[in-house]
MARBA-407211 format. One line per field, with one value per residue (C-alpha): y, x, z; residue in one letter; residue number from 1. Coordinates in Angstrom, 1 decimal. Last residue first. Layout:
y c(Y / ...)
x c(X / ...)
z c(Z / ...)
code c(A / ...)
pos c(NUM / ...)
This chain:
y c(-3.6 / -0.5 / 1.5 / 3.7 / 7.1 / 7.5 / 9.4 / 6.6 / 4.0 / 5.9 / 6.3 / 2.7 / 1.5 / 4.2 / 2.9 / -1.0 / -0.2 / 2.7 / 6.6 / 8.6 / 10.9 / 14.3 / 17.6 / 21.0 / 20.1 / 19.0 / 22.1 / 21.5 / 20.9 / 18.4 / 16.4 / 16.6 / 15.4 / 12.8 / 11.7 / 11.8 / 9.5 / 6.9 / 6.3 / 7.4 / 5.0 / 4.9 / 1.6 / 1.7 / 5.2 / 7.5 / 10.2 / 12.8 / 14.8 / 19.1 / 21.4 / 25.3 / 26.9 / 29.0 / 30.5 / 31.6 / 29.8 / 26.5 / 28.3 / 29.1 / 25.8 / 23.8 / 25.7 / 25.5 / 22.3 / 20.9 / 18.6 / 16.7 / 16.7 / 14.7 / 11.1 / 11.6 / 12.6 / 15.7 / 15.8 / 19.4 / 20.2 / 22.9 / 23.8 / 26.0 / 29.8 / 30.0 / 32.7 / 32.1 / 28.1 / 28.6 / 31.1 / 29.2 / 26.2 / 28.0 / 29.4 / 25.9 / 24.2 / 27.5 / 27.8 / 24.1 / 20.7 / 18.0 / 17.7 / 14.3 / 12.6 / 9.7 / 5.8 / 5.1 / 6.7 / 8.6 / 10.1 / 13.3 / 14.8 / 17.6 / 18.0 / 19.4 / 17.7 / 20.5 / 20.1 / 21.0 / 24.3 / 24.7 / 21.5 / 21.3 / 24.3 / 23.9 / 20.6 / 21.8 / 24.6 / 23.3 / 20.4 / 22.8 / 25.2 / 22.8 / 20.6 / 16.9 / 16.3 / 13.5 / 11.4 / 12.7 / 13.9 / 13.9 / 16.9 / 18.2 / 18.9 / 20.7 / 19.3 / 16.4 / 15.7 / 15.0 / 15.8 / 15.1 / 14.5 / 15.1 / 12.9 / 13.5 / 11.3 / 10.9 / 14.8 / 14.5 / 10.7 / 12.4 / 15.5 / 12.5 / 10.8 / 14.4 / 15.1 / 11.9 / 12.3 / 15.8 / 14.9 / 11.2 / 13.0 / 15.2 / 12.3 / 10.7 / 11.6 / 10.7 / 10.6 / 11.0 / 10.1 / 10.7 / 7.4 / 7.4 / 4.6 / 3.6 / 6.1 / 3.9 / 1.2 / 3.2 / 5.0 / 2.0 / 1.0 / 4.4 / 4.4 / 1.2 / -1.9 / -5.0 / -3.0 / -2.1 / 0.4 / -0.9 / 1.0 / 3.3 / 3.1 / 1.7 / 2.4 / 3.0 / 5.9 / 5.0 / 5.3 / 2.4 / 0.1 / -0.5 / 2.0 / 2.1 / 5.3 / 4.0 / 6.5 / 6.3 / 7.1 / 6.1 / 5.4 / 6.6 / 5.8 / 8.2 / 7.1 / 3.5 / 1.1 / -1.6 / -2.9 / 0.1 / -0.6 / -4.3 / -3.9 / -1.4 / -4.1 / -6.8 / -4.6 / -3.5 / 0.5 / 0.8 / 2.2 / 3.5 / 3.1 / 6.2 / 6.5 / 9.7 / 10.0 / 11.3 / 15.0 / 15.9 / 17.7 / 15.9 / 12.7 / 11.3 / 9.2 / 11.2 / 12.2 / 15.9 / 15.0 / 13.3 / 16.2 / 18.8 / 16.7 / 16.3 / 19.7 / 20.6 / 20.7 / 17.5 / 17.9 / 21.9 / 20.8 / 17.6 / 14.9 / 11.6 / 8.5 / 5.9 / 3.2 / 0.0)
x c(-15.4 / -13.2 / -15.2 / -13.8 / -15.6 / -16.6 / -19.9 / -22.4 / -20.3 / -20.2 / -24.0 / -24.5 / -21.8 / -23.7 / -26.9 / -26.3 / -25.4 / -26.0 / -25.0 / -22.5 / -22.2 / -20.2 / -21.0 / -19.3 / -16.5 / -18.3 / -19.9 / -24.2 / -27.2 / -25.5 / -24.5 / -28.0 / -29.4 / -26.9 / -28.3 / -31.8 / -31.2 / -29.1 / -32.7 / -34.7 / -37.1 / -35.9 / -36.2 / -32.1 / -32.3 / -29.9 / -27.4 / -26.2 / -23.2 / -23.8 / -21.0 / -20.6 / -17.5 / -17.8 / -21.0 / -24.4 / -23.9 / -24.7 / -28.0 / -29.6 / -28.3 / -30.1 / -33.8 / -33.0 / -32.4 / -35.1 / -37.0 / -34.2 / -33.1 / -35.3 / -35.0 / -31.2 / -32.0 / -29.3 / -26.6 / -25.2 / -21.7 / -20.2 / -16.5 / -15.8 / -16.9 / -19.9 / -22.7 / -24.3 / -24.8 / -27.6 / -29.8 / -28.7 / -30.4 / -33.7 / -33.3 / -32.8 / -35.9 / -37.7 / -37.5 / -38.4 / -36.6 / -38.4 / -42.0 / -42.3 / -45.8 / -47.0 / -47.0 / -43.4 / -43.2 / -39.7 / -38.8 / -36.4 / -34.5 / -32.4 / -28.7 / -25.4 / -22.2 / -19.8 / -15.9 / -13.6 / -12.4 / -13.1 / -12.4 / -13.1 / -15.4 / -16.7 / -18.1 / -19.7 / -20.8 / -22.6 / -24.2 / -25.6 / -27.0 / -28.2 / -30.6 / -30.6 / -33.4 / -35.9 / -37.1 / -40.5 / -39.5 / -41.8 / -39.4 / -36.6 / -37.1 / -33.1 / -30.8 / -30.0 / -26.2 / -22.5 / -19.2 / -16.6 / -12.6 / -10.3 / -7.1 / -4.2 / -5.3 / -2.0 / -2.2 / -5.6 / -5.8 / -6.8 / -8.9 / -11.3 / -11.8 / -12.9 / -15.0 / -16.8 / -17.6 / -19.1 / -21.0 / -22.8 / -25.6 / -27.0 / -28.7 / -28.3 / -24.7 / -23.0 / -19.0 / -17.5 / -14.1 / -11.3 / -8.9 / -5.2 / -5.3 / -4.0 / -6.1 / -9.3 / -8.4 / -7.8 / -10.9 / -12.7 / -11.5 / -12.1 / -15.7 / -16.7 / -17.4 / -19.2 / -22.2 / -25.6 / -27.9 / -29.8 / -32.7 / -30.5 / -27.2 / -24.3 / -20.7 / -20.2 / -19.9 / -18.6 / -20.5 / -19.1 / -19.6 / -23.5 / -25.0 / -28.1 / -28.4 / -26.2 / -24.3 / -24.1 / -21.8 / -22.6 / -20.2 / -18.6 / -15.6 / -14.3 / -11.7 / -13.4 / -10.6 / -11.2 / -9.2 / -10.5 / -14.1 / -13.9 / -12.3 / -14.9 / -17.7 / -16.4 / -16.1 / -19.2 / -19.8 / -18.6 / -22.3 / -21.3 / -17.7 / -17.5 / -15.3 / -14.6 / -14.4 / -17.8 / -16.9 / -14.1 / -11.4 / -9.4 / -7.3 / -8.1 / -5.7 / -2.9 / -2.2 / -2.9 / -5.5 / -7.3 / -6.6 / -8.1 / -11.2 / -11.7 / -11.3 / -9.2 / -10.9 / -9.0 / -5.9 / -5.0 / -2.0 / -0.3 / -1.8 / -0.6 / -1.2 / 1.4 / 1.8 / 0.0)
z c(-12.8 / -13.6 / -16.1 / -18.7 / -19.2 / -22.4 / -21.6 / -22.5 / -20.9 / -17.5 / -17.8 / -18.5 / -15.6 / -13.0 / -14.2 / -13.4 / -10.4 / -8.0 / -8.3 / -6.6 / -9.1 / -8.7 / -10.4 / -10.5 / -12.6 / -15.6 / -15.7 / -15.2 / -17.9 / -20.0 / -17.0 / -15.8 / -19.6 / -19.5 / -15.8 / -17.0 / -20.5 / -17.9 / -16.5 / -13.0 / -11.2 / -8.2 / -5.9 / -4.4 / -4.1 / -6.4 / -5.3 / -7.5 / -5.6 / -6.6 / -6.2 / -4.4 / -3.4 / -7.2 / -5.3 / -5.9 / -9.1 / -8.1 / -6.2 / -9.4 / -11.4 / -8.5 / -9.1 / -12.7 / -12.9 / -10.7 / -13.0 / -14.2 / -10.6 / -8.6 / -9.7 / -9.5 / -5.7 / -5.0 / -2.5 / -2.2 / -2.1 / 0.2 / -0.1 / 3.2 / 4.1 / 5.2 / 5.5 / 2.0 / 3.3 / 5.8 / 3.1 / 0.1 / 1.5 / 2.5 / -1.4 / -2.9 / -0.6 / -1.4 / -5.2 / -4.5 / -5.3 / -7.3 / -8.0 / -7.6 / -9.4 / -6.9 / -8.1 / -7.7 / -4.2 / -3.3 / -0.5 / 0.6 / 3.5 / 2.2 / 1.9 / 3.4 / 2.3 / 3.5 / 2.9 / 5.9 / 6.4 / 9.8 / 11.2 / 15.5 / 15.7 / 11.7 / 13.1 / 16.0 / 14.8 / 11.2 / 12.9 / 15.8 / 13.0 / 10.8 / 13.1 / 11.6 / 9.9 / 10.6 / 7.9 / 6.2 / 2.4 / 0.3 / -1.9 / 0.7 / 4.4 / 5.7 / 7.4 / 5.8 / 7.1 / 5.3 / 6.5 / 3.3 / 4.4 / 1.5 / 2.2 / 4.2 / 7.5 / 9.4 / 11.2 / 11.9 / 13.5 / 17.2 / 15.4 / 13.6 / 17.1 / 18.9 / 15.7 / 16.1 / 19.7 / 18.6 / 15.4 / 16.7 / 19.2 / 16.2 / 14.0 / 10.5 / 10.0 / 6.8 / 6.8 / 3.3 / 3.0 / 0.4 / -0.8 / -0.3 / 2.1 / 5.3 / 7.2 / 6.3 / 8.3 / 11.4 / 10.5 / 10.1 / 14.0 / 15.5 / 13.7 / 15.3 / 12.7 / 13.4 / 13.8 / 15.8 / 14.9 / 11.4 / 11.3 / 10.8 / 9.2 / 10.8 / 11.5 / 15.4 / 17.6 / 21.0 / 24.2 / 25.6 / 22.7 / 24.2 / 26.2 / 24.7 / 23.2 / 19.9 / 17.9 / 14.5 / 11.6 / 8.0 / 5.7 / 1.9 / 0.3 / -2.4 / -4.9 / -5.3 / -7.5 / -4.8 / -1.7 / 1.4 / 0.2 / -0.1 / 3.7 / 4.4 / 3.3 / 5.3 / 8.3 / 8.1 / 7.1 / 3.9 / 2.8 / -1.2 / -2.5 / -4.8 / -8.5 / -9.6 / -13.3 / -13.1 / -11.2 / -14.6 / -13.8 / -16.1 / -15.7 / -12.9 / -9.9 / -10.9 / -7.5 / -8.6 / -10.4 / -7.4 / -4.7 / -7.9 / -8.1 / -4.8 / -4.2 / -1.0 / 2.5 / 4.2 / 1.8 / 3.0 / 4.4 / 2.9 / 0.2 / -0.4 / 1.9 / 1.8 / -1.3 / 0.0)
code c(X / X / X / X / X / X / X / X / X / X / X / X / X / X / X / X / X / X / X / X / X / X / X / X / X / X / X / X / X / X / X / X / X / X / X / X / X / X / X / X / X / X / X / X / X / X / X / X / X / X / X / X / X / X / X / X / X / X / X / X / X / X / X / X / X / X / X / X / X / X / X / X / X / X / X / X / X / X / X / X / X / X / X / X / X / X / X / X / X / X / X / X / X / X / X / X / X / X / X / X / X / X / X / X / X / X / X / X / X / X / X / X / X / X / X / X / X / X / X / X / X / X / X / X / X / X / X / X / X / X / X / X / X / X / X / X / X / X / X / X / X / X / X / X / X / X / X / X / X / X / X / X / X / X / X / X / X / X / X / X / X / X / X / X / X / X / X / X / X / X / X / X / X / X / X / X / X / X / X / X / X / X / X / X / X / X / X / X / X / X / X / X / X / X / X / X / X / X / X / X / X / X / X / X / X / X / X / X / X / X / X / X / X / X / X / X / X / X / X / X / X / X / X / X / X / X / X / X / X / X / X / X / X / X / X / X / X / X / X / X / X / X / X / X / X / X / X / X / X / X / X / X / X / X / X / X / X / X / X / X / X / X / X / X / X / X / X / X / X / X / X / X / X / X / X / X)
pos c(276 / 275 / 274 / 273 / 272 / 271 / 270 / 269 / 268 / 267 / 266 / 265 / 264 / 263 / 262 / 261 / 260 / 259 / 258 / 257 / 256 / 255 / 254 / 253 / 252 / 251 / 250 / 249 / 248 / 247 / 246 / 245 / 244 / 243 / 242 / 241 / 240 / 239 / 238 / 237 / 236 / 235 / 234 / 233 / 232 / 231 / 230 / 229 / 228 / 227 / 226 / 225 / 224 / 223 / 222 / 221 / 220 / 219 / 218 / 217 / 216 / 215 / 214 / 213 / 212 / 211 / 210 / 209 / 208 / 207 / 206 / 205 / 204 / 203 / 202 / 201 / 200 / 199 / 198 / 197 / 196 / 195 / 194 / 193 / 192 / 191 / 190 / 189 / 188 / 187 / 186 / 185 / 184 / 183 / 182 / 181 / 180 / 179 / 178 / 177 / 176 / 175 / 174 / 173 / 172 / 171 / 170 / 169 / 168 / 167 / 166 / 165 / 164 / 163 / 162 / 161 / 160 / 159 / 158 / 157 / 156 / 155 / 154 / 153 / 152 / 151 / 150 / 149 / 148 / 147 / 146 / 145 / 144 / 143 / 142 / 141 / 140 / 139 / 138 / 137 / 136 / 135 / 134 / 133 / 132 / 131 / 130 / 129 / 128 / 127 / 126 / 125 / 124 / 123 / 122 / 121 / 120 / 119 / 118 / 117 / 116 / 115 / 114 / 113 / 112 / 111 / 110 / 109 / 108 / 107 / 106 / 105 / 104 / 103 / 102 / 101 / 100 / 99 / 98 / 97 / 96 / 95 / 94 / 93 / 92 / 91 / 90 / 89 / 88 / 87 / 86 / 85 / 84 / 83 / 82 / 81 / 80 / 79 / 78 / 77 / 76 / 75 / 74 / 73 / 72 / 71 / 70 / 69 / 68 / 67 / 66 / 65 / 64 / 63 / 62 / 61 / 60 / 59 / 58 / 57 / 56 / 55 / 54 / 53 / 52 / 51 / 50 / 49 / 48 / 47 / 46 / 45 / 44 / 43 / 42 / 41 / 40 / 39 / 38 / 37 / 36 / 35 / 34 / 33 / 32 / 31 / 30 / 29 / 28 / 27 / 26 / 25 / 24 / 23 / 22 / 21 / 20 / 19 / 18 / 17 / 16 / 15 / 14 / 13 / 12 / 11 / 10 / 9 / 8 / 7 / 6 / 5 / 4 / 3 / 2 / 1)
């Protein structure tokens, strides 16, 4: 395992410019990076940690039943037990090259989670990701997690780390979606105008198409600003909807951290080679 690249600056730089400069991509170009989605057993991390992913992604929870003494743990609700704490995955993590994404689902994980991601600072070099819903989105009725004490706490241990700061959202197959609001977009705009890190958003693929000019408005409220394109597992969205978002949007403003067999398609369709 070659040792981690990066120096000063790594946790909050571009992904795209951190990759390029490790020649990892070759153009700054969001679908040429390559995400490991839910790496939170240890099975899965270890899969996560071996393949050709430049961005691994996990969820952090912390259980209210006393069990792993109080320690956050890798697990996404319902699930809320693991294999996997977040001390051990980071260990695991840290001797990589690959960025992180962390994924909070409730307030109570941030602050223990900060206090074990300051300890390993100085050995993780990579691009670290904080990501929370924290504001309602389009059907959406999971709980957010409350912006401003997400935003203080993290900003008071990492500063400049990079922002993934999304809505809550559902999807029914049988309902018409509307998509994101002049007011989800503008609510968004309002907590984000006053910061000062990267900030990407994560966007539904399902929701998007219909949304571009809500998303394009608040993209270019600020060259800080990206988009990640998520997709549920029972979405009905096709490889014709993520060409038409990657012809709306600048290459280097939009990541896709999308499932199989889609992502493959959409990589095909766009020339970008696919490591299976």
């Amino acid at each position: 395992m070659t040792a981690p690249a990066g120096g000063p600056g790594s946790w909050s730089e571009n992904i795209l410019k951190y990759f390029l400069r490790n020649n990892q991509i070759s153009t700054e170009d969001g679908a040429e990076i390559i995400w490991y989605h839910a790496a939170n057993h240890k099975a899965q991390m270890n899969e996560a940690v071996r393949s050709t992913a430049h961005m691994i992604e996990a969820d952090v929870f912390l259980p209210s039943d006393g069990s792993e003494h109080g320690q956050p743990i890798m697990a996404h609700p319902p699930e809320t037990s693991s294999d996997n704490t977040l001390q051990e995955w980071l260990t695991e993590v840290m001797k990589t090259n690959k960025g992180i994404k962390l994924d909070f689902k409730s307030l109570a994980a941030v602050e223990p989670s900060m206090m074990l991601l300051e300890e390993v600072k100085r050995h993780l070099k990579c691009p670290v990701w904080i990501n929370a819903d924290i504001l309602p989105g389009p059907n959406g009725s999971s709980k957010v997690v409350d912006a401003k004490p997400f935003i203080d706490i993290v900003t008071s241990f990492f500063p400049d780390v990079t922002f993934s700061l999304g809505w809550t959202t559902g999807w029914h197959r049988e309902k018409v979606i509307e998509g994101y609001t002049w007011t989800m977009v503008k609510e968004m705009e309002y907590i984000c105008s006053g910061l000062t890190q990267p900030i990407t958003f994560p966007v539904r693929a399902a929701l998007v198409r219909q949304s571009c000019s809500q998303l394009l408005w608040l993209l270019k409220k600020s060259n800080r600003y990206s988009l990640t394109i998520w997709t549920g597992k029972y979405d009905n969205y096709s490889v014709e909807d993520l060409l038409y978002i990657r012809d709306c949007f600048d290459k280097n403003q939009v990541f896709y951290d999308i499932l199989e067999p889609q992502n493959h398609e959409f990589k095909q369709a766009i020339g970008i080679k696919v490591n299976l």
